[in-house]
PDB file of N, CA, C and O in Angstrom:
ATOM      1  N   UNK A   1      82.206 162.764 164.091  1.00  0.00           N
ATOM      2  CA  UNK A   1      81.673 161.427 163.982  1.00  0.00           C
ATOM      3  C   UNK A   1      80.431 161.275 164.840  1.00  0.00           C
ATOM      4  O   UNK A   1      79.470 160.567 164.540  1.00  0.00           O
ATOM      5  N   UNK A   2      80.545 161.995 165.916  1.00  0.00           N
ATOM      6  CA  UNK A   2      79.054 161.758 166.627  1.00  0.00           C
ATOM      7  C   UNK A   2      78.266 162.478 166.657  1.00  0.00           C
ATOM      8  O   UNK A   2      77.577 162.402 167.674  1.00  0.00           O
ATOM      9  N   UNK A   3      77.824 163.706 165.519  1.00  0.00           N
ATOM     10  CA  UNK A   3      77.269 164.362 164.988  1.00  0.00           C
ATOM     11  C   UNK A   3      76.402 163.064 163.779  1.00  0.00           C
ATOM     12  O   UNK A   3      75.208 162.929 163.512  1.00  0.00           O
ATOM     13  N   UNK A   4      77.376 162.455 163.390  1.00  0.00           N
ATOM     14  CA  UNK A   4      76.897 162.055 161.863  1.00  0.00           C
ATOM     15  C   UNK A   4      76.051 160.603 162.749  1.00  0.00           C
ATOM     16  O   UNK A   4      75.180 160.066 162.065  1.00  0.00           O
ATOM     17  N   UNK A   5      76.169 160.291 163.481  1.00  0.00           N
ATOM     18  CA  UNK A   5      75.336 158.872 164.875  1.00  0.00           C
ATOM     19  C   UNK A   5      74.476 159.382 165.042  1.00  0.00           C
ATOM     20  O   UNK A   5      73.457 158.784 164.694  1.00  0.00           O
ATOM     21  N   UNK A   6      74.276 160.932 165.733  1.00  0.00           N
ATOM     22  CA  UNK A   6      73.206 161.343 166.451  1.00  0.00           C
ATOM     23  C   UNK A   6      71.946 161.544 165.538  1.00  0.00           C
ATOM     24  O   UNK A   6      70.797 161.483 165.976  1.00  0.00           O
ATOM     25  N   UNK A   7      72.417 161.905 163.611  1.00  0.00           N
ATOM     26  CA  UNK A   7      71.725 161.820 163.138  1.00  0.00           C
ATOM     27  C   UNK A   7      71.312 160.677 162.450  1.00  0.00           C
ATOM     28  O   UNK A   7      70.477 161.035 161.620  1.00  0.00           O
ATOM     29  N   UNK A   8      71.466 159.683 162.408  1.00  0.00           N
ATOM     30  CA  UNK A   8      70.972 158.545 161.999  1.00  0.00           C
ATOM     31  C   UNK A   8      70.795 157.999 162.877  1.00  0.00           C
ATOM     32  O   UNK A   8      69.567 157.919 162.832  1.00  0.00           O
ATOM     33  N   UNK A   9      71.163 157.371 163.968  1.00  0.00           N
ATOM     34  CA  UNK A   9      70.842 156.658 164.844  1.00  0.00           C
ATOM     35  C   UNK A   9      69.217 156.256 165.136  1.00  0.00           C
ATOM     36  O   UNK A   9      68.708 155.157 164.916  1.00  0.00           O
ATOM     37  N   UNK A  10      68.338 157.835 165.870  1.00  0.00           N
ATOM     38  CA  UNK A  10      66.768 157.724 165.637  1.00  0.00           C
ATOM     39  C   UNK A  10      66.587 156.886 164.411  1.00  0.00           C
ATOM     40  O   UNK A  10      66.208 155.742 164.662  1.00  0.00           O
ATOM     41  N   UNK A  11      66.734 157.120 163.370  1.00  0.00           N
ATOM     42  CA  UNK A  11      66.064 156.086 162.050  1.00  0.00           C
ATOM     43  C   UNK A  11      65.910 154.767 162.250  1.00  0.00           C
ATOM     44  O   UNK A  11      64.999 154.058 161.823  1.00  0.00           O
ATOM     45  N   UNK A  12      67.143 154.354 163.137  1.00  0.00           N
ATOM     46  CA  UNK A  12      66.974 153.052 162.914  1.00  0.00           C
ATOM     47  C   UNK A  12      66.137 152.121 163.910  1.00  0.00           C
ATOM     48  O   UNK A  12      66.004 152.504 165.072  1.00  0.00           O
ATOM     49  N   UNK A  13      65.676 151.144 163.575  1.00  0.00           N
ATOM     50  CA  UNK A  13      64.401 150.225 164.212  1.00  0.00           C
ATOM     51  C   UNK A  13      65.182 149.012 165.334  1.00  0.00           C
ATOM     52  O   UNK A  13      66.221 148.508 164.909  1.00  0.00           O
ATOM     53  N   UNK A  14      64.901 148.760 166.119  1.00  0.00           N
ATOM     54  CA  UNK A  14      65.164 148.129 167.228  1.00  0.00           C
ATOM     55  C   UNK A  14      66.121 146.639 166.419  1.00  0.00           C
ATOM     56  O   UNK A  14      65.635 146.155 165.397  1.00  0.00           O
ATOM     57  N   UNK A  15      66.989 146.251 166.798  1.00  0.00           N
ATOM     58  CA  UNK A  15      67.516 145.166 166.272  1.00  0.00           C
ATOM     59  C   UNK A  15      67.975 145.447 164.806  1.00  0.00           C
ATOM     60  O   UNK A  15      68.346 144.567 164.029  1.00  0.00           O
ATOM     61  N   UNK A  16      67.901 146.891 164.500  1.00  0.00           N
ATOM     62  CA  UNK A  16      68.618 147.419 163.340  1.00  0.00           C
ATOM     63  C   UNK A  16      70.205 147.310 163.508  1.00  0.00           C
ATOM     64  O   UNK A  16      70.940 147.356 164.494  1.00  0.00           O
ATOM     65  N   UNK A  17      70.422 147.151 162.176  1.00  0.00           N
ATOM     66  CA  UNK A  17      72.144 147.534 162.207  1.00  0.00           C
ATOM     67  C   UNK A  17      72.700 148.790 161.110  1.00  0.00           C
ATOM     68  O   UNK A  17      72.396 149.004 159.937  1.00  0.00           O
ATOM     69  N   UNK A  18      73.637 149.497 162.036  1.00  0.00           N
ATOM     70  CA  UNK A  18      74.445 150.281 161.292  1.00  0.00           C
ATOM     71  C   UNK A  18      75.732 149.988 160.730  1.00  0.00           C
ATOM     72  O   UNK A  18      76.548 149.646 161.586  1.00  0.00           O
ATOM     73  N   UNK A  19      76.231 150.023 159.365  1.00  0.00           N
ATOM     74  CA  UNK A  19      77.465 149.682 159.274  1.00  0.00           C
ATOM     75  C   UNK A  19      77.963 151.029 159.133  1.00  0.00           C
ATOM     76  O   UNK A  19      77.321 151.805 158.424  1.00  0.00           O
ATOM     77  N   UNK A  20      79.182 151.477 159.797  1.00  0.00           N
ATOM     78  CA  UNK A  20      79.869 152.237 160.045  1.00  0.00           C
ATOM     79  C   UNK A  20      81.387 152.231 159.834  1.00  0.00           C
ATOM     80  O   UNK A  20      82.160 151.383 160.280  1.00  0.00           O
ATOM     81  N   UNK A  21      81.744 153.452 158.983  1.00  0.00           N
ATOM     82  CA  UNK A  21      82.696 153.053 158.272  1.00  0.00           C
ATOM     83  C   UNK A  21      83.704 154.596 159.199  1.00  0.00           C
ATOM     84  O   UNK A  21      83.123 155.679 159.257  1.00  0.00           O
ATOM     85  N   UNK A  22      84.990 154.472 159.752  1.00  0.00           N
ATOM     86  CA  UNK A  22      85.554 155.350 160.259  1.00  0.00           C
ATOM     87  C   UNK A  22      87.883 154.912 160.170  1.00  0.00           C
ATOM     88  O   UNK A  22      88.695 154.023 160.428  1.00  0.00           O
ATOM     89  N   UNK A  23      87.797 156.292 159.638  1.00  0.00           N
ATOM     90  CA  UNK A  23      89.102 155.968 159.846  1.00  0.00           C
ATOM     91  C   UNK A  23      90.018 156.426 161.118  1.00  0.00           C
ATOM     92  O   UNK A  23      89.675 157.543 161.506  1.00  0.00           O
ATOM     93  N   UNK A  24      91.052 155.883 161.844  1.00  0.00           N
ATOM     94  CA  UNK A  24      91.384 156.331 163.172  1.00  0.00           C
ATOM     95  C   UNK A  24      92.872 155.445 163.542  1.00  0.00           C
ATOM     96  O   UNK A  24      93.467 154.603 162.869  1.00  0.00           O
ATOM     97  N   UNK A  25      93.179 156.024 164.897  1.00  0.00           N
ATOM     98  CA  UNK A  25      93.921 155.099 165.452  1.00  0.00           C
ATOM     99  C   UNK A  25      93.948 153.775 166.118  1.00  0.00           C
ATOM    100  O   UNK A  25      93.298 154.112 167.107  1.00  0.00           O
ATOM    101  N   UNK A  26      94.144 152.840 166.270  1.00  0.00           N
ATOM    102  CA  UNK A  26      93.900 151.651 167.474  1.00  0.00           C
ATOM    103  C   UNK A  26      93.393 152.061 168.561  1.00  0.00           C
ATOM    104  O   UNK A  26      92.403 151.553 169.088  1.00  0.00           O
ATOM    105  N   UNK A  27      94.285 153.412 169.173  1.00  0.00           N
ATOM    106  CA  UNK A  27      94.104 153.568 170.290  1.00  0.00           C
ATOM    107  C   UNK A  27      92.864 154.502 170.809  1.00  0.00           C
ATOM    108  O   UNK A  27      92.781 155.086 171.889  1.00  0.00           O
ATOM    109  N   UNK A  28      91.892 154.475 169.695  1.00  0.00           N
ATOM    110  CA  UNK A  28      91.319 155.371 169.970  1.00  0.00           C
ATOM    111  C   UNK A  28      89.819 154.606 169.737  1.00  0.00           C
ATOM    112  O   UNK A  28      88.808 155.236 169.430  1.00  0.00           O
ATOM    113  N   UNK A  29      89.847 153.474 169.892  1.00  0.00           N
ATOM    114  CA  UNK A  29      88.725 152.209 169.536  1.00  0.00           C
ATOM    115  C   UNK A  29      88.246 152.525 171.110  1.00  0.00           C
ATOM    116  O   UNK A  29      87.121 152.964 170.872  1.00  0.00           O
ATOM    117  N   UNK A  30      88.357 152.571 172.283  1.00  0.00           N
ATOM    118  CA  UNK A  30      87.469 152.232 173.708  1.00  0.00           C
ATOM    119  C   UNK A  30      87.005 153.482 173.438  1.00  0.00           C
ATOM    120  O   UNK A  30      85.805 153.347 173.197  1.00  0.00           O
ATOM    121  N   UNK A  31      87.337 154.709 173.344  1.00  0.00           N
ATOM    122  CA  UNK A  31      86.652 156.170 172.969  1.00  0.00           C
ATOM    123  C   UNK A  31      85.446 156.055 171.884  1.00  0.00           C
ATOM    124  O   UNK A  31      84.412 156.720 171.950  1.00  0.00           O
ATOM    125  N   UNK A  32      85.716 155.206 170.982  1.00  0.00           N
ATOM    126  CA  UNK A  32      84.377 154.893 169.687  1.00  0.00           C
ATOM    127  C   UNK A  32      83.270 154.079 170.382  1.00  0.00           C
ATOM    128  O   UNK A  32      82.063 154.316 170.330  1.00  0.00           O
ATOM    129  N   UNK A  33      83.749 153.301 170.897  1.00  0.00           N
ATOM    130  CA  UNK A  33      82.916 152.502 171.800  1.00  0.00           C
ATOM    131  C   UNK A  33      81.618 152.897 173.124  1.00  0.00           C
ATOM    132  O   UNK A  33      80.518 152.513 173.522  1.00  0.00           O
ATOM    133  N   UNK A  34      82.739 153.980 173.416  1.00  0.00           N
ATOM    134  CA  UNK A  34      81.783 155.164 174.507  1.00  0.00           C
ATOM    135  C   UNK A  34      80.706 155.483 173.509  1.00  0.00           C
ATOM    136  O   UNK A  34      79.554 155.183 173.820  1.00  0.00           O
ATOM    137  N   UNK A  35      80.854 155.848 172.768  1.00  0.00           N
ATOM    138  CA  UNK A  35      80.302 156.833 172.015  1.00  0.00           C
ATOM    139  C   UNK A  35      78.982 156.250 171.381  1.00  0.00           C
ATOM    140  O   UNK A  35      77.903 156.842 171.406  1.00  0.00           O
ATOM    141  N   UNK A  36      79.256 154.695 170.662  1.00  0.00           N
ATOM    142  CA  UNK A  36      78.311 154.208 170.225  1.00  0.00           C
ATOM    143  C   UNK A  36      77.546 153.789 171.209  1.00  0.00           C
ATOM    144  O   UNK A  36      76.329 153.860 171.038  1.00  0.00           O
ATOM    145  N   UNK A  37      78.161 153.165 172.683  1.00  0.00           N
ATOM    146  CA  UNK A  37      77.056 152.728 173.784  1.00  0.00           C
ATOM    147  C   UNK A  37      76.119 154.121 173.990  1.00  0.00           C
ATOM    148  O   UNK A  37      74.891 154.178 174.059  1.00  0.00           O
ATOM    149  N   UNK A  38      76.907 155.009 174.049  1.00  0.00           N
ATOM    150  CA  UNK A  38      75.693 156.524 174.234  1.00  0.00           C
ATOM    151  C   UNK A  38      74.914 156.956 173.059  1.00  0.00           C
ATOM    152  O   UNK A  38      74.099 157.864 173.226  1.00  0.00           O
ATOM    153  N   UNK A  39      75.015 156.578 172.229  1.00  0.00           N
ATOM    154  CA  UNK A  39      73.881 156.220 171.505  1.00  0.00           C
ATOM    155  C   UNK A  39      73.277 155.324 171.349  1.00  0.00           C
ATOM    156  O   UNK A  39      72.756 155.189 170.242  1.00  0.00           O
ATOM    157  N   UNK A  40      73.087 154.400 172.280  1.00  0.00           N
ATOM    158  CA  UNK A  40      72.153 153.165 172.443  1.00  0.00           C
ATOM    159  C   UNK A  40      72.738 152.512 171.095  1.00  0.00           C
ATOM    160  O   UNK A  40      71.905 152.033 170.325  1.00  0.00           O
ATOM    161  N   UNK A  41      73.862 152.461 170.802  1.00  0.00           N
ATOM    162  CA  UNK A  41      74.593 151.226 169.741  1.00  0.00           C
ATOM    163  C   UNK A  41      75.671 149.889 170.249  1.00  0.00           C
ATOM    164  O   UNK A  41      76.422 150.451 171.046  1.00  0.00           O
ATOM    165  N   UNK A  42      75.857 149.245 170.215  1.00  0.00           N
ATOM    166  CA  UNK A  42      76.399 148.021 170.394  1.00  0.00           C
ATOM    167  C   UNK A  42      76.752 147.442 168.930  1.00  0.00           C
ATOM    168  O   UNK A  42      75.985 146.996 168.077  1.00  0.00           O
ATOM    169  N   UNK A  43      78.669 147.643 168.902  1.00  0.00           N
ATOM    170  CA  UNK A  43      79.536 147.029 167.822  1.00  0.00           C
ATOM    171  C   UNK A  43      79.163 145.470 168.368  1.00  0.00           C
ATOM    172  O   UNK A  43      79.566 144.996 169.430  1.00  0.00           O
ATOM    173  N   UNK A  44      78.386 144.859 167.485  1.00  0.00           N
ATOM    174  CA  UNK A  44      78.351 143.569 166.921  1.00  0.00           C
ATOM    175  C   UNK A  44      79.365 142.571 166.421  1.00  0.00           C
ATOM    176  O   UNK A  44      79.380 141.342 166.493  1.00  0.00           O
ATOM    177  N   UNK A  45      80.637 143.873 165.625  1.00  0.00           N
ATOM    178  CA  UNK A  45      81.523 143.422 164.742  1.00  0.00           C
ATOM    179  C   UNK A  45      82.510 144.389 164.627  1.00  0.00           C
ATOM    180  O   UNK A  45      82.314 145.586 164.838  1.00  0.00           O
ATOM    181  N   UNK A  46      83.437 143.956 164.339  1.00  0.00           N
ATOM    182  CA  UNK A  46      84.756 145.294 164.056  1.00  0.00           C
ATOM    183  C   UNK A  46      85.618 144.562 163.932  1.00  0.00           C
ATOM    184  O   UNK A  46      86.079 143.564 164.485  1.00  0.00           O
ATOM    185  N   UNK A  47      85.942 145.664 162.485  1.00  0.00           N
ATOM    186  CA  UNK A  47      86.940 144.494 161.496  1.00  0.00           C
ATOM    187  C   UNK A  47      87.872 145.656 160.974  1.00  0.00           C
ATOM    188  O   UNK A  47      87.312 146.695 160.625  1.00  0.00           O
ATOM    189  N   UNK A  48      89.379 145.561 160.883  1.00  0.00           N
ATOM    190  CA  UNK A  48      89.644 146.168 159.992  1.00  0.00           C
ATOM    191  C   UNK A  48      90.325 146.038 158.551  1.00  0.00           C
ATOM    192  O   UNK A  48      90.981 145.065 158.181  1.00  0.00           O
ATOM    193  N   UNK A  49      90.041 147.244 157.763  1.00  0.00           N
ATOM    194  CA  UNK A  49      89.910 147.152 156.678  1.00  0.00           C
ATOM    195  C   UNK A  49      90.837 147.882 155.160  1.00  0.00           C
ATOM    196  O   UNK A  49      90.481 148.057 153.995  1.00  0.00           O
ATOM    197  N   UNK A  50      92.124 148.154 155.892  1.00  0.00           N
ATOM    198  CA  UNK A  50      93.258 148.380 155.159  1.00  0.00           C
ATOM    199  C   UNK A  50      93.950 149.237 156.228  1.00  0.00           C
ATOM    200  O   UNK A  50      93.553 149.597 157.336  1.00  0.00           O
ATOM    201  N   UNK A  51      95.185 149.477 155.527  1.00  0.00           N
ATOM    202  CA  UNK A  51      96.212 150.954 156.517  1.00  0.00           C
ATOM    203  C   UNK A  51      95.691 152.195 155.470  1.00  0.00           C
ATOM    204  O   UNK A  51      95.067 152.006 154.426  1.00  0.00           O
ATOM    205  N   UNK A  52      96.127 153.569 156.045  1.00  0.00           N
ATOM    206  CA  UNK A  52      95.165 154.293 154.965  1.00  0.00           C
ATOM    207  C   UNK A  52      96.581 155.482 155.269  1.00  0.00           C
ATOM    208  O   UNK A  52      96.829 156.192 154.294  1.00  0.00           O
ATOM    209  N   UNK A  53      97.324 155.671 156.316  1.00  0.00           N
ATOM    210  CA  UNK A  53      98.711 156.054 156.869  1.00  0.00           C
ATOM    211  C   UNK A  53      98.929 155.710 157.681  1.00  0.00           C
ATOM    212  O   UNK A  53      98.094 155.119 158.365  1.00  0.00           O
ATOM    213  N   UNK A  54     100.334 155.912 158.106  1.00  0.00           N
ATOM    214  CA  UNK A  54     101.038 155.562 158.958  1.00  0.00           C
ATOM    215  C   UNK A  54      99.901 155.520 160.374  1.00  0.00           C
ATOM    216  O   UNK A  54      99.148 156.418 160.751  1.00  0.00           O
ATOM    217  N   UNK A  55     100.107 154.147 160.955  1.00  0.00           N
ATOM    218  CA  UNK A  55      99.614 154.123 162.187  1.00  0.00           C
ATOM    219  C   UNK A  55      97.646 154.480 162.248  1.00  0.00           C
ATOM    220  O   UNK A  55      96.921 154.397 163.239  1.00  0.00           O
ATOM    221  N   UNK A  56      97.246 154.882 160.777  1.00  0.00           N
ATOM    222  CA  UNK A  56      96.265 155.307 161.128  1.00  0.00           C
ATOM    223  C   UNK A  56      95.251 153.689 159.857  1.00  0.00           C
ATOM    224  O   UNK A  56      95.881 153.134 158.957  1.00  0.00           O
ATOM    225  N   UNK A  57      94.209 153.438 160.082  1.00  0.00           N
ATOM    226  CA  UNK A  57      93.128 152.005 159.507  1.00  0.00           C
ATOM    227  C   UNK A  57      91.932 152.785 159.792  1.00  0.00           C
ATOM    228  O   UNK A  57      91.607 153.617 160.639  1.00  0.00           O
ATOM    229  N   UNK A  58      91.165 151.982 158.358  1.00  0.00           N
ATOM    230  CA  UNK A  58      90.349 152.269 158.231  1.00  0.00           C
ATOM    231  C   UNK A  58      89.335 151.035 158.959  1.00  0.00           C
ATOM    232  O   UNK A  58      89.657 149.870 158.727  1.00  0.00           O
ATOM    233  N   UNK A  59      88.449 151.225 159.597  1.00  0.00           N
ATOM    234  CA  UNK A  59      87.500 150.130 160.015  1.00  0.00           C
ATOM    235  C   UNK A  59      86.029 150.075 159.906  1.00  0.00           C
ATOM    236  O   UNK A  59      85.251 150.931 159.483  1.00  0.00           O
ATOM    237  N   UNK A  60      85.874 149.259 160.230  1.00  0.00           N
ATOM    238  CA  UNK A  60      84.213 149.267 159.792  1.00  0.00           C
ATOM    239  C   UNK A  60      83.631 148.279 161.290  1.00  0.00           C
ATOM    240  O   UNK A  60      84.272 147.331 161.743  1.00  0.00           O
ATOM    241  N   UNK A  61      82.572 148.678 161.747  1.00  0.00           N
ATOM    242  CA  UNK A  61      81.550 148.053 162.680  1.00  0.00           C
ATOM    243  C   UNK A  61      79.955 148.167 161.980  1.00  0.00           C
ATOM    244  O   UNK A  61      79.564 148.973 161.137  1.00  0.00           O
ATOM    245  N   UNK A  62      79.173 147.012 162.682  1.00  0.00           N
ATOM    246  CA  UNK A  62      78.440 146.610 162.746  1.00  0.00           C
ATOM    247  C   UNK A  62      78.003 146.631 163.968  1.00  0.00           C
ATOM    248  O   UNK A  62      78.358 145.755 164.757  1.00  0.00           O
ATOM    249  N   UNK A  63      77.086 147.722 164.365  1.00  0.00           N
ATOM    250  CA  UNK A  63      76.198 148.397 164.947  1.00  0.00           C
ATOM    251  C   UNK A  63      75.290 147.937 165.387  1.00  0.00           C
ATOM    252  O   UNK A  63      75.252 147.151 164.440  1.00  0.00           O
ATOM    253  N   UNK A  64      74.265 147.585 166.094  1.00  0.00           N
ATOM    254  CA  UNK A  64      73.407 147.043 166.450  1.00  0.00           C
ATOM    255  C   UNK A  64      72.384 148.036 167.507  1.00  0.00           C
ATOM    256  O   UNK A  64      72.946 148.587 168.453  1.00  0.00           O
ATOM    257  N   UNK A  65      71.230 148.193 167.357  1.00  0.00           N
ATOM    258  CA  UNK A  65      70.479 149.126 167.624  1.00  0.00           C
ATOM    259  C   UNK A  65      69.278 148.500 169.090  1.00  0.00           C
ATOM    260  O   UNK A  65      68.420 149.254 169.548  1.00  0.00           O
TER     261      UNK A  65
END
């Protein structure tokens, strides 16, 4: 996942947004969070967006550049 940031991220223009679509655990949301602040991103939004298995959702953020 932070392979697929590192390459888009540069593209985007100051006050850009990324929507980002990732499937995972709950518990593993403050770790996504690291990740997007180190790429100079800030979740705007985070929503989720069905169960996809057991214990595991799909979510989506709104990125902010």
């Amino acid at each position: 996942m932070d392979g697929i940031l590192a390459q888009f991220a540069p593209f985007v223009q100051e006050t850009g947004i990324i929507h980002f679509y990732t499937f995972n655990a709950g518990n593993e949301i403050p770790d996504l969070n690291e990740t997007f602040a180190g790429r100079g991103l800030i979740p705007a939004r985070y929503r989720s967006c069905g169960n996809v298995a057991p214990g595991i959702r799909r979510r989506a953020f709104d990125l902010v550049k």
